[in-house]
C-alpha positions in Angstrom: 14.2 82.7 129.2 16.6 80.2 127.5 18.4 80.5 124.0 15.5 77.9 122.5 13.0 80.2 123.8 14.4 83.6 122.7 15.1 82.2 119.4 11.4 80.8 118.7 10.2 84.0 120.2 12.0 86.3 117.6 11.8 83.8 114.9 8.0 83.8 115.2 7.6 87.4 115.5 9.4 88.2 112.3 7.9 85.1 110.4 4.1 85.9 111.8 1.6 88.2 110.4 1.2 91.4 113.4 -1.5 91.2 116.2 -2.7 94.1 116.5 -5.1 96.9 114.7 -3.3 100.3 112.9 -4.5 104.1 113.8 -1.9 105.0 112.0 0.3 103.4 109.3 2.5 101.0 111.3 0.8 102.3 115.0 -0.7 99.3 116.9 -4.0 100.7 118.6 -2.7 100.1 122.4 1.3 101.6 121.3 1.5 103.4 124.2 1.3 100.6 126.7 4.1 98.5 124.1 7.8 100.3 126.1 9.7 97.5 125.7 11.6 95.2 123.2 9.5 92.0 124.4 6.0 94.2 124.0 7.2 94.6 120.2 8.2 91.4 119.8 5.0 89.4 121.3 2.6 91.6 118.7 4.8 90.8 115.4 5.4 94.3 114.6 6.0 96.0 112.0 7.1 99.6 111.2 5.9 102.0 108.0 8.4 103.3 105.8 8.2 107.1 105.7 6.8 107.1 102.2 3.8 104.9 103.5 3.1 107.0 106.7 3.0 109.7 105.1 1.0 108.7 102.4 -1.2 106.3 104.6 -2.0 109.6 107.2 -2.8 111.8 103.9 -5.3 109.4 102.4 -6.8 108.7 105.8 -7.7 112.7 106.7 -8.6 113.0 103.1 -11.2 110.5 103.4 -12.4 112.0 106.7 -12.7 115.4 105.0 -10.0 116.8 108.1 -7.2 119.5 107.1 -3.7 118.0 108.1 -1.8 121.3 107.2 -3.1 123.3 110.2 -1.4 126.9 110.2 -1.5 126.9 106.5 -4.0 129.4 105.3 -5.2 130.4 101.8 -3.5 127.6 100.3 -6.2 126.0 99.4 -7.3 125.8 95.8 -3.7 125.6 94.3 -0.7 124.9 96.8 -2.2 122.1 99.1 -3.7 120.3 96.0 0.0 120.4 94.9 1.4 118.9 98.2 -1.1 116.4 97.7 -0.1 115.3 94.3 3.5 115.0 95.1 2.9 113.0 98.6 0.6 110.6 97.3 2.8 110.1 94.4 5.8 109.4 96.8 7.8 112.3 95.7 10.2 114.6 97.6 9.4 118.3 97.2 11.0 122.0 95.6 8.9 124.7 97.8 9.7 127.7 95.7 8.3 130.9 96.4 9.4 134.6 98.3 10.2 135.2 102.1 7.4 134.5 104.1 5.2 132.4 102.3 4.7 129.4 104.9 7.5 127.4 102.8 9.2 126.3 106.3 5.8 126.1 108.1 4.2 123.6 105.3 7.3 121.4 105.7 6.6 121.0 110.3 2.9 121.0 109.0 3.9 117.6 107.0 6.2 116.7 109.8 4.0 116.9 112.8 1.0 115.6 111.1 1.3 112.9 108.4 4.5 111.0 110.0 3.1 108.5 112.4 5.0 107.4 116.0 7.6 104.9 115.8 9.1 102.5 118.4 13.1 103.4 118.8 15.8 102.1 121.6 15.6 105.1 124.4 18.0 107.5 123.7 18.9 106.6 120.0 20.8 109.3 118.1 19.7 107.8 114.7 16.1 107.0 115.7 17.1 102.9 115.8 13.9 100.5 115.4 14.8 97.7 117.0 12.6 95.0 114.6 15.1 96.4 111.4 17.7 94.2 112.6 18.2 91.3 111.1 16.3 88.2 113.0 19.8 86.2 113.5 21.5 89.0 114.7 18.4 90.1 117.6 18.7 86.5 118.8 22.7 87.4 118.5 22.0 90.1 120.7 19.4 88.5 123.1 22.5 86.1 123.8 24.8 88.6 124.0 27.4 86.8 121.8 29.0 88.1 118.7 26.8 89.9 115.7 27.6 88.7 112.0 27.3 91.2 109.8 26.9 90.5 106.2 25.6 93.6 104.6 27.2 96.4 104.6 24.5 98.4 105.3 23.5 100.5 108.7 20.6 99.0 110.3 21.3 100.2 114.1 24.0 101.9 115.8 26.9 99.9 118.1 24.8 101.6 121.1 22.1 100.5 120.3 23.4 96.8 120.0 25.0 97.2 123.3 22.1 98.9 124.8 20.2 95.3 123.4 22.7 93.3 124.8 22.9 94.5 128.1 19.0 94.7 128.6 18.1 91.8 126.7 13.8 91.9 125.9 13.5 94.5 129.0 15.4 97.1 126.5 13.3 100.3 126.8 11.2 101.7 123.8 10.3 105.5 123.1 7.5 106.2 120.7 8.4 109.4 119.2 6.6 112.0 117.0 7.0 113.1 113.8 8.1 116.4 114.9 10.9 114.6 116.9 12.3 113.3 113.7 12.2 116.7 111.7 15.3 118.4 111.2 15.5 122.0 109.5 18.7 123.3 107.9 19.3 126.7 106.9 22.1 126.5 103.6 24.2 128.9 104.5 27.7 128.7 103.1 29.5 127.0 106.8 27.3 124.1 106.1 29.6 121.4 105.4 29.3 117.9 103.5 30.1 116.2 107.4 26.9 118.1 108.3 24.8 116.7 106.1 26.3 112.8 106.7 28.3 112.9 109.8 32.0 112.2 110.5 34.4 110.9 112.3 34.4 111.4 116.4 38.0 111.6 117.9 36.3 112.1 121.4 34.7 108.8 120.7 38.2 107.3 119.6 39.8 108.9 122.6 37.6 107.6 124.9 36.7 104.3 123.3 40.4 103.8 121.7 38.5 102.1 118.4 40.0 102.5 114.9 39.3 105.7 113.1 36.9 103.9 110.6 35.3 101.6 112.8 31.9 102.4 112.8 32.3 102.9 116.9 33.9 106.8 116.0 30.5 107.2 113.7 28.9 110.8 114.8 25.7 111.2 112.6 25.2 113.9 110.5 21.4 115.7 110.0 20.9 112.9 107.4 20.8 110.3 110.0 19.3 111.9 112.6 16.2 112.9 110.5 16.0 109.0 110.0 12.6 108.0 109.4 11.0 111.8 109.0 11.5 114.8 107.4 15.0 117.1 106.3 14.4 120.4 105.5 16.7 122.3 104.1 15.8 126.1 103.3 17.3 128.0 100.9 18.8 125.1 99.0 20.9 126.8 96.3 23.3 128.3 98.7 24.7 125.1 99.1 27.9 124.8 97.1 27.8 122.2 94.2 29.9 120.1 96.3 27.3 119.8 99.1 24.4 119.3 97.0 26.0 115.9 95.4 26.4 114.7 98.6 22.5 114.2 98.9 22.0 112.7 94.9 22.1 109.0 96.3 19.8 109.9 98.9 17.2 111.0 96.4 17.8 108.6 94.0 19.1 105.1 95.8 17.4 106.3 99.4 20.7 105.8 100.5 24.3 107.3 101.2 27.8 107.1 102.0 31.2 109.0 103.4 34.4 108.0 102.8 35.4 107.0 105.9 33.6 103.9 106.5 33.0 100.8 104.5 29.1 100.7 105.5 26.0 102.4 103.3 23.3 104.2 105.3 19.7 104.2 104.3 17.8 106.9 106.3 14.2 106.6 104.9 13.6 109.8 105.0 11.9 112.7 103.0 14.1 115.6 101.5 11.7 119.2 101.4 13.6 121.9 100.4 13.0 125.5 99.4 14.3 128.1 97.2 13.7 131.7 96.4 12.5 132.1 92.9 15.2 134.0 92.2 17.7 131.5 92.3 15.3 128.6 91.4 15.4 130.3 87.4 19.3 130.8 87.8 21.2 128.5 86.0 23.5 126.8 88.0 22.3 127.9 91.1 21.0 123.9 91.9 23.1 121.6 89.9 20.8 119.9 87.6 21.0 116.0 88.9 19.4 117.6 92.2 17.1 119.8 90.5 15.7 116.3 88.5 15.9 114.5 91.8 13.8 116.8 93.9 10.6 115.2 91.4 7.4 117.6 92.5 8.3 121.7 92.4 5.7 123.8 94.1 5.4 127.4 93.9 4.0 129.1 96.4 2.5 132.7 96.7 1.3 135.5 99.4 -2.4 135.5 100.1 -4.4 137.0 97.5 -7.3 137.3 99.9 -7.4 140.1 102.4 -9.3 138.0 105.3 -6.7 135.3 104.4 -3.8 137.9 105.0 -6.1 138.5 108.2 -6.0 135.5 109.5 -2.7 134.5 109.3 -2.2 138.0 111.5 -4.3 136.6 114.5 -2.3 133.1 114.2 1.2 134.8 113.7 1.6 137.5 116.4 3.2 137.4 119.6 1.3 139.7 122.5 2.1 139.2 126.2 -1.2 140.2 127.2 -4.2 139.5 124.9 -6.7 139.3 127.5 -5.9 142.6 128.1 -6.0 143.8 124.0 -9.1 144.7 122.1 -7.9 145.0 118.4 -10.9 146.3 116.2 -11.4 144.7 112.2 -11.0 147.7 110.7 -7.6 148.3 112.3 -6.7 145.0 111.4 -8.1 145.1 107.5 -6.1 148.3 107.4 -2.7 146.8 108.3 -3.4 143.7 106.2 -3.9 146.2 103.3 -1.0 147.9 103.4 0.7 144.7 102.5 -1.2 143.9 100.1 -0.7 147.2 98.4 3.0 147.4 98.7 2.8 144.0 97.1 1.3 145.5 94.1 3.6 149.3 94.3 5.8 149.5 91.0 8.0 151.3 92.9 8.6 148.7 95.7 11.4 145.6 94.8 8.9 142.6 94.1 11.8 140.4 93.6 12.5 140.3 97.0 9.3 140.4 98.1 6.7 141.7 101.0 6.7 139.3 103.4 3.5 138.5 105.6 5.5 138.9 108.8 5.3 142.5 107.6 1.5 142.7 108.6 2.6 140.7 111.6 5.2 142.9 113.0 2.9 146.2 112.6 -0.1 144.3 113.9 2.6 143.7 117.3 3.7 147.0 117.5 0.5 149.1 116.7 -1.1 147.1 119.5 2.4 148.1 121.6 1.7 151.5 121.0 -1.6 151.7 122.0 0.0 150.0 125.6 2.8 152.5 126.2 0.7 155.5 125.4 -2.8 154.8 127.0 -3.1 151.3 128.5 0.0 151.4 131.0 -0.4 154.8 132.3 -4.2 154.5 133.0 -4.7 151.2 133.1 -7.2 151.0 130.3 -7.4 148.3 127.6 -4.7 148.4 125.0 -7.1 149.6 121.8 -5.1 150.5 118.8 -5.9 153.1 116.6 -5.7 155.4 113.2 -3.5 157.7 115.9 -1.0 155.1 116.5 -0.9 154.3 113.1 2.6 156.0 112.6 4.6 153.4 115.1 4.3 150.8 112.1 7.4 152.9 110.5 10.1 150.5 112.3 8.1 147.2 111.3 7.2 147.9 107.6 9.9 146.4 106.0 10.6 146.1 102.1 13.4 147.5 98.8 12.8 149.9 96.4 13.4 149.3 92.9 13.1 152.4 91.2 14.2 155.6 93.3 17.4 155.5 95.8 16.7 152.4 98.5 17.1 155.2 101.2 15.1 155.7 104.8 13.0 158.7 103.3 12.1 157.4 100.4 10.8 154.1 101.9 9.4 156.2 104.5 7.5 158.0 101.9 5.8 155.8 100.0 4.7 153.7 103.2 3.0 157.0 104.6 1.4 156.8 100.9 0.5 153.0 101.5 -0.9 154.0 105.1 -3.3 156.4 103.8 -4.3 154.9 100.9 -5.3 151.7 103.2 -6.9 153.7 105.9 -8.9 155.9 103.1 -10.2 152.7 101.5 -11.6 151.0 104.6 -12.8 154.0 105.9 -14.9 154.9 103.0 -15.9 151.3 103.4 -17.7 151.7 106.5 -19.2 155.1 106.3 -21.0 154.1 103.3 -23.3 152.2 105.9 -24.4 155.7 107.2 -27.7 157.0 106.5 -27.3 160.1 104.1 -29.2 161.9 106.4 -27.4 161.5 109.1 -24.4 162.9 107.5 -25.9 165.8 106.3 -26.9 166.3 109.8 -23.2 165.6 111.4 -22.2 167.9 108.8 -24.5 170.7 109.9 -23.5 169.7 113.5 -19.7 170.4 112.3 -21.0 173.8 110.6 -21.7 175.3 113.4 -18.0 176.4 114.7 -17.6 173.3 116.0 -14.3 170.7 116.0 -13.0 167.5 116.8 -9.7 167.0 118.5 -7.9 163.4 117.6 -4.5 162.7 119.8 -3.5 159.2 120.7 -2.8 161.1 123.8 -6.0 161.5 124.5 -8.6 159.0 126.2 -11.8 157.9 125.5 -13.6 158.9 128.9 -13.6 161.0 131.6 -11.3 159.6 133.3 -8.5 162.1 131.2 -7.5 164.6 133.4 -8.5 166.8 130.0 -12.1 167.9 128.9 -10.8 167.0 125.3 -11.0 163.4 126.0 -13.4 161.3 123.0 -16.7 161.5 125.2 -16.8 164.6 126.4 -16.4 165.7 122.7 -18.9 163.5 121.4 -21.3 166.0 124.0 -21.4 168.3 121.0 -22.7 165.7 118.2 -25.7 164.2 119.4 -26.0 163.0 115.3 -22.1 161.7 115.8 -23.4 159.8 118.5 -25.9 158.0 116.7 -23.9 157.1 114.3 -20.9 155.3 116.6 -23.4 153.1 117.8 -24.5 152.3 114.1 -20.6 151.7 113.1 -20.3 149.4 116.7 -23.4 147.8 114.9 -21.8 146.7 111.8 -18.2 146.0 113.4 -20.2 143.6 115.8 -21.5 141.6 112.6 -18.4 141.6 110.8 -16.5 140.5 114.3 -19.1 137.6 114.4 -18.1 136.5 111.1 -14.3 136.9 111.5 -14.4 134.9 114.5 -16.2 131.8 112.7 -13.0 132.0 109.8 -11.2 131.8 113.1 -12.6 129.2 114.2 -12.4 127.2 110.8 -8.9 127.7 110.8 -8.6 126.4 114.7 -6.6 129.6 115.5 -6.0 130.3 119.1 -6.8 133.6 120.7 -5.6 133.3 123.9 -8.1 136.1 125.7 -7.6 138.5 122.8 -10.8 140.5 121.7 -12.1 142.3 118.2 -14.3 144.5 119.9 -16.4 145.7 123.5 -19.7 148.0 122.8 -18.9 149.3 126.9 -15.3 149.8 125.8 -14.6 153.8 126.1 -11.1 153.0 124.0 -13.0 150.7 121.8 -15.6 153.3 121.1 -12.5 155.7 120.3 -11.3 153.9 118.1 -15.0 153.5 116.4 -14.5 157.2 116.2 -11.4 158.0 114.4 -12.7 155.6 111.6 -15.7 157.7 111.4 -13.9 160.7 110.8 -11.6 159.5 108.5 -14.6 158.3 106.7 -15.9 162.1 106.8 -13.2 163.4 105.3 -12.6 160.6 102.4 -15.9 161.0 100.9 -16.9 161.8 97.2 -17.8 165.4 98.6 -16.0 165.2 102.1 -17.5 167.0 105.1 -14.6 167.3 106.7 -11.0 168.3 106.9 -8.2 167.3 109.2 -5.7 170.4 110.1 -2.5 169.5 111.9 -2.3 168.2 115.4 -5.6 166.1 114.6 -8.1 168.4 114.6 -11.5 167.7 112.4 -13.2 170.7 111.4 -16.0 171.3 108.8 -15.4 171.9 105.0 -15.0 175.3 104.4 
């Protein structure tokens, strides 16, 4: 292609209206067949500033009634709304709340959903979109002769103008995700002001032998290499004053400099940060021309519902074998409430906070317990239960604020927390139990009879002892009767769990609430039965040491 032809070509693809159809704000419907500097050029294109994808993709699931913040549960009525506001009103965000409330994950969740694909020159460290240059410096480029440049702003990198040069229109494009153009920093005091907007490369002047401010010895900071997305930075009052001014003109002009080149860049991006409420209400701790900058603050909160605290269980936790995992509700509702509870004890620090990851961690290592004790050594389903319920003690993390912050008294008002939880749910369920049929259990108990828990024990026959679940169960014909009523009611209450699962588009990945053939399932069943004797208004039962159940005497 000659020099007339290249230069009509570009002329008439910046000075024409595009050719193609939008999915997304600044997506052309066919963009993954466009991989090349000419495709771009022959359909007019023209990319969305962040502010308008963003806003563009929020307006477009709202319409279509679709959740774009999947992973984020129990935010609905208050937080999201929030997010909303400040998106569609183009405003960069304050996430303010405790450990563990989702601050980080909301931030990807904006990232990964509402940024559309862009077109940048393969390999681009600062995300380069090849149609920002400057139409008399492409054609400069197409020719490969010399670039004017009259601003003294950034538009591409000097690799990307080589790369231009020596490919001409064949120059390769990469769409890239939202996700590709997130960056996350934790402030933590080593973060420097370079970080944030680059600095000066002596390899690149070594190898290169350019002048120390030419823009050749340019290596970008997080700043320009979240071009075009999303920076978060967590925990933004623990950067020093000093750092924090260096992201004012970003927040106000959408632009910045460093000292040691003559050149502004514009990185069109969107600043989220986050902050512990804490320092959010201490003076000083964000220096007031950031705090105005950052224009929408939004608090947010732990779940106040416990199918919401639930849920974000099942979505959080890690197991390496699910398929092979049944975890019943009620084991689940139990661990969730201990949470909850500690997140309402006067004698726990609710400064700092109860994080969810709390009921995540105990979920993972209840369900661990269940596989070292039972599952591994007779190769049984890993089916967690009241038994296990003590290997939560190295999970259940949170600070005292009243007695000495010591082991034993953290370890004593979590055992307080643990039965609390497990005494509420049980009584729970066995309120679905026929009052006759407890008054016949109980009579069943009366007569010199006992019921031996152990997590070492199994739930069938195939324990080498007769002490296992079933063989017990022999003795209580009533007791049986009424495990088959509580597998009942678990089975409706798994039914519904699983559609809030399926709302929520949460993966299970083999794992199961519950199997009515189960023998571990059904022993399970049983300890909440009898922790339900034994937590009535007028219990029936008593528990002695070593887990044994005996009648009320």
């Amino acid at each position: 292609m000659n020099f007339k032809d290249i230069e009509k070509m570009v002329l008439d693809s910046y000075n024409s209206n595009p050719t193609y159809n939008e999915i997304f704000p600044g997506v052309p419907q066919n963009y993954k067949e466009i991989k090349t500097l000419k495709d771009l050029l022959e359909i007019n294109y023209r990319h969305a500033k962040v502010d308008n994808q963003i806003r563009g993709n929020l307006i477009m699931f709202l319409k279509k009634g679709i959740n774009p913040y999947r992973g984020i549960i129990g935010y609905e009525d208050d937080v999201i709304p929030s997010i909303n506001r400040g998106i569609l009103a183009g405003h960069d965000l304050l996430l303010v709340g405790q450990i563990g409330q989702a601050k980080t994950k909301l931030s990807e969740a904006i990232s990964q959903n509402l940024l559309s694909p862009i077109p940048i020159i393969r390999k681009s460290l600062t995300n380069d979109i090849p149609t920002t240059i400057r139409a008399e410096q492409m054609i400069s480029l197409l020719e490969d002769k010399e670039v004017m440049h009259y601003s003294p702003s950034f538009t591409v990198s000097k690799e990307t103008e080589d790369t231009i040069r020596n490919n001409g229109l064949d120059t390769k494009i990469d769409w890239i995700s939202g996700s590709e153009r997130y960056r996350y920093i934790l402030a933590t005091p080593d973060i420097s002001v370079k970080d944030l907007v680059g600095q000066i490369d002596a390899i690149k002047i070594a190898k290169k032998g350019v002048e120390i401010y030419n823009l050749e010895s340019y290596s970008p900071g997080q700043l320009l290499q979240a071009r075009h997305g999303i920076l978060c930075i967590d925990e933004l009052p623990v950067l020093d004053p000093r750092k924090q001014v260096s992201l004012l003109s970003v927040l106000q002009e959408g632009r910045f400099t460093t000292g040691s080149y003559p050149v502004y860049f514009e990185p069109d991006l969107k600043v989220i940060a986050t902050s512990n409420p804490i320092d959010y209400t201490h003076s000083g701790k964000i220096i007031e021309p950031l705090f105005d900058r950052l224009r929408s603050h939004i608090e947010t909160r732990y779940p106040v519902k416990l199918i919401d605290e639930m849920l974000i269980i099942i979505q959080e936790m890690k197991l390496s074998d699910p398929k092979n995992v049944i975890l019943p509700i009620f084991i689940l509702k139990v661990l969730a409430m201990i949470t909850q509870l500690a997140r309402t004890n006067s004698e726990i620090n609710q400064d700092t906070g109860v994080s969810v990851r709390m009921s995540v961690h105990s979920t993972e290592a209840i369900i661990s317990e269940a596989e070292r004790v039972r599952s591994l050594i007779y190769n049984v389903k890993a089916v967690p239960r009241f038994s296990d319920i003590n290997s939560i003690h190295q999970t259940s993390k949170f600070e005292l604020s009243e007695l000495d912050d010591n082991n034993q008294n953290r370890l004593d008002i979590l055992n307080k927390l643990i039965s609390e939880a497990i005494k509420a749910t049980a009584r729970e369920y066995i309120q679905n139990i026929q009052n006759e049929d407890i008054v016949l259990l109980k009579n069943e108990f009366g007569e010199n009879r006992k019921f031996i828990v152990s997590q070492n024990l199994l739930g069938d026959k195939s324990s080498n002892s007769t002490d296992n679940y079933e063989n017990q169960l022999k003795n209580f014909p009533t007791f049986l009767k009424i495990v088959d009523r509580m597998i009942e009611i678990e089975e409706n209450e798994k039914n519904v769990f699983i559609k809030n699962i399926e709302y929520n588009r949460i993966d299970l990945n083999g794992l199961s609430f519950s199997s009515i053939q189960d023998k571990e399932y059904r022993a399970s069943i049983v300890e909440l039965i009898l922790e339900g004797l034994r937590n009535l208004d007028i219990p029936i039962l008593d528990r002695r040491e070593k887990g044994v159940y005996e009648n009320v005497h």
